[in-house]
N, C-alpha and C positions, 0 to 999 in steps of 0.2 A: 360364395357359391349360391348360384338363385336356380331352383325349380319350375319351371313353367308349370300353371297349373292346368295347363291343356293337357295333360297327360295323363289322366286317369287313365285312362285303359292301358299304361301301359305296364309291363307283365314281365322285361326285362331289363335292367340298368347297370354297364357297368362301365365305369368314368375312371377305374384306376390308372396310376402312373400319367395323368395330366398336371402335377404339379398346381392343382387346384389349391386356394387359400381360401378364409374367410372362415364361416360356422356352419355345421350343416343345417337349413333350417327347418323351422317348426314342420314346415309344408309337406314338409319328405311323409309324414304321414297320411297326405291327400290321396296318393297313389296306394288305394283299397286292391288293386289286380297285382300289385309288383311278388312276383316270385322269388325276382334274383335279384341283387343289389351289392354291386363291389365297388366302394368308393377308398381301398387299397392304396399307398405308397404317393402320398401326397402333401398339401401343406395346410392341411385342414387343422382348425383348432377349436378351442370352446368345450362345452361340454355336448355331450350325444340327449338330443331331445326325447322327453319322455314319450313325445307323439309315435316314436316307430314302433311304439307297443300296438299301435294302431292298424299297422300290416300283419294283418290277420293270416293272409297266405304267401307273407315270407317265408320260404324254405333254407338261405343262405345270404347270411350277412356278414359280409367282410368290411370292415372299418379299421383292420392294422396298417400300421406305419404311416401316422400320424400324430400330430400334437394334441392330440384329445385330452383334457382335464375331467375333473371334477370324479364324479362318481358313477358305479352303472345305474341305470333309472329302472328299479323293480319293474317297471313296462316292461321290461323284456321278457319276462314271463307271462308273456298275454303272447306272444308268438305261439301259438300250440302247434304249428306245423314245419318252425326250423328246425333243420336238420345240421345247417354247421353254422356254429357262429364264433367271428374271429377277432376279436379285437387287440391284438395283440400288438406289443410295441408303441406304447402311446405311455399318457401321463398319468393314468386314472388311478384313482387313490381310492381308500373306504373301503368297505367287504365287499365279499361275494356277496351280492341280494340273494335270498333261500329261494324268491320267484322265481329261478333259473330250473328248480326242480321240475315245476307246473311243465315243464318241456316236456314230456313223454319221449319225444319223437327224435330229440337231439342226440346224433353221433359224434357230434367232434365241436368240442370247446376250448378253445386256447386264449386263453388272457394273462400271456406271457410277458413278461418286458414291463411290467410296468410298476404302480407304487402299493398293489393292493396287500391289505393288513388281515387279523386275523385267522381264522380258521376257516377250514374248508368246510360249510354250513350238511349238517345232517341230512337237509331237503333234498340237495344234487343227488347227494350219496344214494340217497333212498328213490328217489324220484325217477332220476334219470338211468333208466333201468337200458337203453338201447345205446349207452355214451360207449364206445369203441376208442377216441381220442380223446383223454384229459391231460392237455398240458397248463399247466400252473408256476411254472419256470421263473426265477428271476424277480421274484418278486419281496414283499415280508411280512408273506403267512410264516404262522406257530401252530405251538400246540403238537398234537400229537397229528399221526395221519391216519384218516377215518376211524374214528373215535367209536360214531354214534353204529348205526344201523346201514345197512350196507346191501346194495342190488346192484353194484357196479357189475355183476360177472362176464360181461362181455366185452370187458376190458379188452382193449389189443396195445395200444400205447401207453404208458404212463409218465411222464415228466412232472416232475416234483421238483428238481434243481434247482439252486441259487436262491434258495428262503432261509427260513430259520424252523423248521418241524424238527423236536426233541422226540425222545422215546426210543420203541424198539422198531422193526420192519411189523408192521400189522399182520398176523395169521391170516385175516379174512382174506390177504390176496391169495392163500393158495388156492382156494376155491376158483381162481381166473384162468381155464386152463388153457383161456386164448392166448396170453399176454403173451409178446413177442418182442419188447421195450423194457425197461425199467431203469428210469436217470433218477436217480436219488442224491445224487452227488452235492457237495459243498452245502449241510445242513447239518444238524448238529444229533443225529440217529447214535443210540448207541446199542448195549444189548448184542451180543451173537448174530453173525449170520445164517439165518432161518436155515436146516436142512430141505425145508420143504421146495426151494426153489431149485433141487434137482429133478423136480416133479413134474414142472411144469416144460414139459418134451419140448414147446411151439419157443423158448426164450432164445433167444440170439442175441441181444445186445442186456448186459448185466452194467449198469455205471455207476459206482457209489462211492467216488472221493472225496476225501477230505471231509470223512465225519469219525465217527468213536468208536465205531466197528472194533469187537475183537472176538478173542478164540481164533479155531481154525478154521482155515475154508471147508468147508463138508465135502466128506468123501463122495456123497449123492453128486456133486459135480460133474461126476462120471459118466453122468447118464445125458447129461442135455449136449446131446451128440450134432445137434444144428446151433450152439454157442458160434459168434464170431466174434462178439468184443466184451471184455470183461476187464472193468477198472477197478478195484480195490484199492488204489493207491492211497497213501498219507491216514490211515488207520491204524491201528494198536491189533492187525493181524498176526498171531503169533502161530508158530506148531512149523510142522514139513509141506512141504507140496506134496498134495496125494499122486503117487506113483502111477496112477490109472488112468490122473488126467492128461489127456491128450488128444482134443475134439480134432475132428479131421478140416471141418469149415472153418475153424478159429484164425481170423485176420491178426486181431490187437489185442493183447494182452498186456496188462499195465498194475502191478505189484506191489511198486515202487516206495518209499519209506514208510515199511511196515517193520515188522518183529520176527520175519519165518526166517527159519533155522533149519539145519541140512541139509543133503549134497543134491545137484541136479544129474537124476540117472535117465530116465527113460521118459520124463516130460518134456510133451510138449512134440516128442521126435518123432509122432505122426501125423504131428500141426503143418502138412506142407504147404499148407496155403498160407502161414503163418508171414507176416508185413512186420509187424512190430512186437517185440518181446523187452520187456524194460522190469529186471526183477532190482533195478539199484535201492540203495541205502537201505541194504536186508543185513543179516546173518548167515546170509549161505557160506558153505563149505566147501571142499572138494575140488575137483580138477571138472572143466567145463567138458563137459560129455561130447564124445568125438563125434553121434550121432546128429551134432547139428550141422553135417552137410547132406541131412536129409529136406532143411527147409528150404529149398531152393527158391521162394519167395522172400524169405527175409532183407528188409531194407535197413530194419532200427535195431541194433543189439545192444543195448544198455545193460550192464552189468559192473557197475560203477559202486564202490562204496560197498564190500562185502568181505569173507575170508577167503576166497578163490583162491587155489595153490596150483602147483603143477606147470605147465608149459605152454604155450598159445598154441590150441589144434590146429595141425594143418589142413584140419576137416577145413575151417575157413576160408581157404583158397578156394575151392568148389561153391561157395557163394557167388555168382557173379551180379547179382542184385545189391549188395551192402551200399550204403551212405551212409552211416551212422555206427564205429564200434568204439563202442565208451568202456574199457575194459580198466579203467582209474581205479588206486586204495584199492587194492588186493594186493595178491602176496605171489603171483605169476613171476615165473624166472625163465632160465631160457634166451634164446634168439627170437628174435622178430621174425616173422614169416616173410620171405623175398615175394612170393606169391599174393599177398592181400590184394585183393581188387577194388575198388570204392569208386563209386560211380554216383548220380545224383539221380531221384528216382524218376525223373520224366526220361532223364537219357537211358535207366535200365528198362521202362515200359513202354519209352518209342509211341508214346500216344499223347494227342492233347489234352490236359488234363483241365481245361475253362470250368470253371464252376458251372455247373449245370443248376439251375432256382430248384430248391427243394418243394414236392408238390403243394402245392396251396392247400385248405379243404374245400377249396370253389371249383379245385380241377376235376371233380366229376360230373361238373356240369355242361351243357351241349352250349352254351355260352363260351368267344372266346376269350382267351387270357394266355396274356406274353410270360405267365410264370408255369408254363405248362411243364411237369416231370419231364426230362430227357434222360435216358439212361444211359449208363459207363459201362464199358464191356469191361473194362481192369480196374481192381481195386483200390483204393487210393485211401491215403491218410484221413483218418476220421477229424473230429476235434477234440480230440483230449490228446493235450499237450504230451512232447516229450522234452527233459530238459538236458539241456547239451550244457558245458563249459566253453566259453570262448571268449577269446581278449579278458581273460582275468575276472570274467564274469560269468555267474549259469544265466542262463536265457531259457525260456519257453516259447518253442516251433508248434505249430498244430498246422493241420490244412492245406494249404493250399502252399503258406510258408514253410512247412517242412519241404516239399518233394524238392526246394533249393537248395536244399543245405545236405552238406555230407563233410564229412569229419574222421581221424581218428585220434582218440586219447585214451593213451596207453602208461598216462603217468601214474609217480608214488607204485612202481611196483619194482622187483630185482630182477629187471632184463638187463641180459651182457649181450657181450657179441657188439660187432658195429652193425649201425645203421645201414637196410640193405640201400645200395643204390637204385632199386628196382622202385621202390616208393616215388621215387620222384617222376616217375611216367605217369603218377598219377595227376593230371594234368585239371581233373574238376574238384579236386578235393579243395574245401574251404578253407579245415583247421586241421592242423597237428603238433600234439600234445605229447612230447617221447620225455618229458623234463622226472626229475627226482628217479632216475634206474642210474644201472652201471652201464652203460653205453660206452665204447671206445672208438678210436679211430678217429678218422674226418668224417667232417661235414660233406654229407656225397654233395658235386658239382651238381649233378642233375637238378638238386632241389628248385635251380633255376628254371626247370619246366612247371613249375608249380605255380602257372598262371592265374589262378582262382584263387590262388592263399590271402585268406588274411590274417590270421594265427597263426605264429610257426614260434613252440618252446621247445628247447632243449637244451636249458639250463641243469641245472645239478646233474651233472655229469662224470664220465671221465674223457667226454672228445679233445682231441689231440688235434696240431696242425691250423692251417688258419682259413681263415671263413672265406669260402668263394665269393672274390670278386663279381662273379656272376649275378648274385642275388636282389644285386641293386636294380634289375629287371624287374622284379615283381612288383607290380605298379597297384596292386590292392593290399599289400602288405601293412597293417596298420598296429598290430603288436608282433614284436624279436624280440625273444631272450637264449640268449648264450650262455646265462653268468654262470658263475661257479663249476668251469671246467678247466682244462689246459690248453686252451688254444693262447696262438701264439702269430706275430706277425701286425701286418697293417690292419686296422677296420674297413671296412666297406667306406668307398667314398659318400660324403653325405648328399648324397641326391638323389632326388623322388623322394619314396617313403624316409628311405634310410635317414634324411636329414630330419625327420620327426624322432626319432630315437636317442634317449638321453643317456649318460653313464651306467645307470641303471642297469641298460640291458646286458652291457657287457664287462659289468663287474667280477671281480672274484677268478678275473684270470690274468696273472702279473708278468704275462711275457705279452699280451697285448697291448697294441699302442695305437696312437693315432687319436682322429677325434669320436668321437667328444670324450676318448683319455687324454692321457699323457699323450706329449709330441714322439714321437719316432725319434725326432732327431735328440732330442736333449734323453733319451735312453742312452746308458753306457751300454757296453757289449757284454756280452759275458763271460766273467772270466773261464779259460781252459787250462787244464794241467799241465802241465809239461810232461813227457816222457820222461820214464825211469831212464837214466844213460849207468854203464857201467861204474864209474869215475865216481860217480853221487849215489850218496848212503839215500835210503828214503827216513825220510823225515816220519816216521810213522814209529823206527824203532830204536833201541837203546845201544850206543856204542859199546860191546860188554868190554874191552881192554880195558877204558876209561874206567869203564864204573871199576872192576877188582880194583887197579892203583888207588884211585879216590879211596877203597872200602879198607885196605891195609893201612894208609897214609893216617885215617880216620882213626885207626884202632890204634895207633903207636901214638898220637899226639895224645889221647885220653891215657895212656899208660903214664908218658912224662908227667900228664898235669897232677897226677896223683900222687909219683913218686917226689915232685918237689913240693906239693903240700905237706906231705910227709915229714921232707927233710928240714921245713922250715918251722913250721907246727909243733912244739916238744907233746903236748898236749894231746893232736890230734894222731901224734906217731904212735903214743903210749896205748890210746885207745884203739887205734889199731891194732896193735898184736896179740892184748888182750884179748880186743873180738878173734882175732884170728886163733888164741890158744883155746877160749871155750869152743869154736867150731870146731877144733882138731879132737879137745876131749869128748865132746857129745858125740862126736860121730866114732870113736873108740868103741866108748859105752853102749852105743846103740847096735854096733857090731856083734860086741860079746855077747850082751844078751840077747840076740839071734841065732845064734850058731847055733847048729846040733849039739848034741851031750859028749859025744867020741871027739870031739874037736879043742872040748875044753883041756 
């Protein structure tokens, strides 16, 4: 990349998304007038020259998304009149320079995505008294966050994500009562969740996964009545869900492998704007509250991995938005709802959902740029994962990859009843999970509508009857299992999917045949009974004429054997009738001396 140095005067530069390579050079600091300067989404590399310390009436410097090395050059702090500066998504490694303070003037810094080390230097904290955007994302800072001295207050953003910052949640944020942000997630925070962030009215997005979080969620939760997304997941959160909560803006709410315990009553069932609810791999109890056919936005029900009991509400039917109900490992009985609707979320929202660029911090300039904000009239999946089971594996959807996917898994619980046929109209569904219940009946034909399938279990069973032939249509089918029920009959011919499918899948049921079992043909049939005819005794019971003759016959031949031992025996005769004279006098004896007195 070369600068012409005939441009001094000029006051505007912005070269993003040309695919530029090379270094940026020393020269970029010749132009003493440049105001604006976006060299954005390119294939620039090297390290960023200490000269641009040199543009004294830079207001906005963007340098992300690029291969930038080395370290930031303290020049940067000789800008006194930038207002955003973005380097973000590059290589750069080494600290924050404290120079960064000397900004006064700066609203929005993000030096996200890259390899920087350390702590977040006291200077910023103190300094930059007018910063509204600190993202520091993805990087590996430590330490504690904002340690030292602290003038952030007009905080509106916070991103902290993807480092390594230990400690608690810092008190000094509640002093912020702008913030309307807070990504804390996947860093290693422990300590309580502050009450004080009930306080702060303007919060709308709360994200703090996957750190050491525990206790309860604070009652004060109650209060931050413009909340839409709040991630807690994968923390050591223990206690109930406060009863109270129930934000009315709330989109995404995400729980999920925490420690809360108790039943769900009244949460959450004035959330009707509510997209995503995911309370899995808890201790909840109780029967799922009939009130959620009050969410008529819901897409994601995860409720996976809990002690749920009770019966699957019909409230569910009155959903017609669902793609996603994970109702797995619980303790639900009952029938399946013929009524469940599942749908994919672009088909239930009927809009195009193209990623629109999330705003730059150069979009408030009169300068233009192809990453300008476009807005979405309907709400749509944020990025924080939700994790679904499919083909034998969990997977994690977010974004833009969720609104494809829709599912139901319903296994590991005690549903009876057969499978409604009605499921099978369900023609976008991805995966379905009916395997480890009491299920009976057939396999409904329909299933062959189930064009979008590529998981279909409903192993560990009790289905009966033999597997439609049908099924060999489904031409994205990539895992079947049947096993361990009573179906009976030919297997599905092996073509298309089905010739991918080994023994495995249709093990553990010994009236099936064919490949890849046993042949059909070399099966014997099975034996049948014959009817009872008059003529024939059933073999079940005892001839009793027989048995008395046999039982007389028995008793006369022991009589002889004794009487000719006797007769033969002088010995054994003798000792015979002896025994037989003491038994006759003992039992005399024993007589007498019982009898009453008048008797003698």
């Amino acid at each position: 990349m070369e600068i012409e140095a005939s441009l001094p005067n000029l006051q505007n530069l912005n070269m993003s998304g040309n695919s530029l390579i090379g270094s940026i050079p020393r020269s970029v600091g010749d132009m003493k007038l440049l105001g604006f300067l976006d060299l954005s989404h390119n294939n620039l590399s090297g390290s960023i020259p200490p000269s641009v310390g040199d543009m004294k009436l830079l207001w906005c410097l963007d340098l992300s998304h690029n291969n930038l090395s080395g370290s930031i050059p303290p020049s940067v702090g000789d800008m006194k009149l930038l207002r955003s500066l973005d380097l973000s998504h590059n290589n750069l490694s080494g600290s924050i320079p404290p120079s960064i303070g000397d900004m006064k003037l700066l609203d929005s810094l993000d030096l996200s995505d890259n390899n920087l080390s350390g702590g977040i230097p006291e200077e910023l904290t103190m300094g930059c008294s007018s910063l509204m955007h600190l993202i520091l994302s993805n990087n590996n800072l430590q330490g504690q966050i904002f340690y030292g001295k602290f003038s952030l207050f007009l905080l509106y953003e916070l991103q902290l994500n993807g480092n390594r910052f230990s400690g608690s949640i810092p008190k000094i944020l509640s002093n912020c009562s702008s913030l309307y942000l807070i990504d804390f997630s996947n860093n290693n925070l422990s300590g309580r969740i502050p009450s004080w962030m009930g306080n702060i009215s303007n919060l709308e997005e709360i994200i703090m996964p996957n750190n050491g979080l525990e206790g309860p969620i604070p009652i004060d939760f109650c209060q931050l009545l413009n909340l839409e997304i709040l991630d807690l997941s994968n923390n050591n959160i223990s206690g109930s869900l406060p009863a109270c909560f129930s934000p009315i803006t709330m989109n995404h709410v995400h729980l999920s492998k925490n420690r809360l315990k108790g039943s769900l009553t009244t949460q959450f069932c004035n959330s009707s704007s509510l997209i995503t609810l995911d309370l899995s791999d808890n201790q909840l109890s109780g029967n799922i509250p009939d009130c959620i056919n009050m969410l008529g936005n819901l897409s994601y029900l995860i409720l996976k991995n809990n002690n749920l009991e009770g019966k699957i509400p019909i409230q569910l039917c009155k959903l017609h938005k669902l793609s996603l109900i994970d109702l797995s490992q619980n303790h639900l009985s009952g029938h399946i709802p013929s009524c469940l609707n599942i749908t994919t979320f672009d088909e239930a929202n009927k809009v195009d959902l193209s990623f629109a660029q999330a705003p730059s911090l150069s979009s408030f300039s009169t300068a233009p740029s192809p990453y300008t904000y476009v807005p979405i009239l309907v709400p749509i999946p944020t990025n924080e994962p939700v994790h679904f089971t499919t083909k034998n594996a969990s997977y994690s959807y977010k974004g833009r990859l969720l609104t494809y996917m829709s599912g139901i898994d319903l296994s590991c619980n005690n549903l009876t009843g057969q499978i409604p046929y009605e499921i099978g109209q369900l023609s976008k569904i991805h995966v379905l999970n009916l395997s480890h219940n009491f299920l009976v009946g057939q396999i409904p034909s329909t299933f062959a509508n189930l064009e979008q399938i590529e998981s279909l279990d409903l192993s560990y069973n009790n289905l009966s009857g033999k597997i439609p032939p049908q099924l060999v249509q489904l031409h994205y089918l990539s895992t079947f299992r049947v096993a361990y029920n009573n179906l009976s009959g030919e297997t599905p011919k092996r073509v298309g999917q089905f010739g991918t499918f080994d023994e495995s899948c249709y093990e553990g049921n010994p009236l099936l045949c064919g490949e890849p079992m046993k042949s059909c043909k070399a099966t014997s049939p099975p034996l049948i009974p014959e009817s009872p005819t008059p003529s024939r005794e059933d073999d079940g019971f005892i001839d009793m004429g027989v048995f008395y003759v046999s039982l007389i016959v028995s008793y006369i031949m022991v009589l002889i054997t004794i009487a000719a031992v006797l007769y033969i025996n002088p010995y054994w005769r003798r000792a015979w009738f002896y025994y037989a004279e003491m038994c006759f006098i003992s039992s005399y004896y024993f007589i007498v001396d019982h009898l009453p007195k008048q008797f003698h």
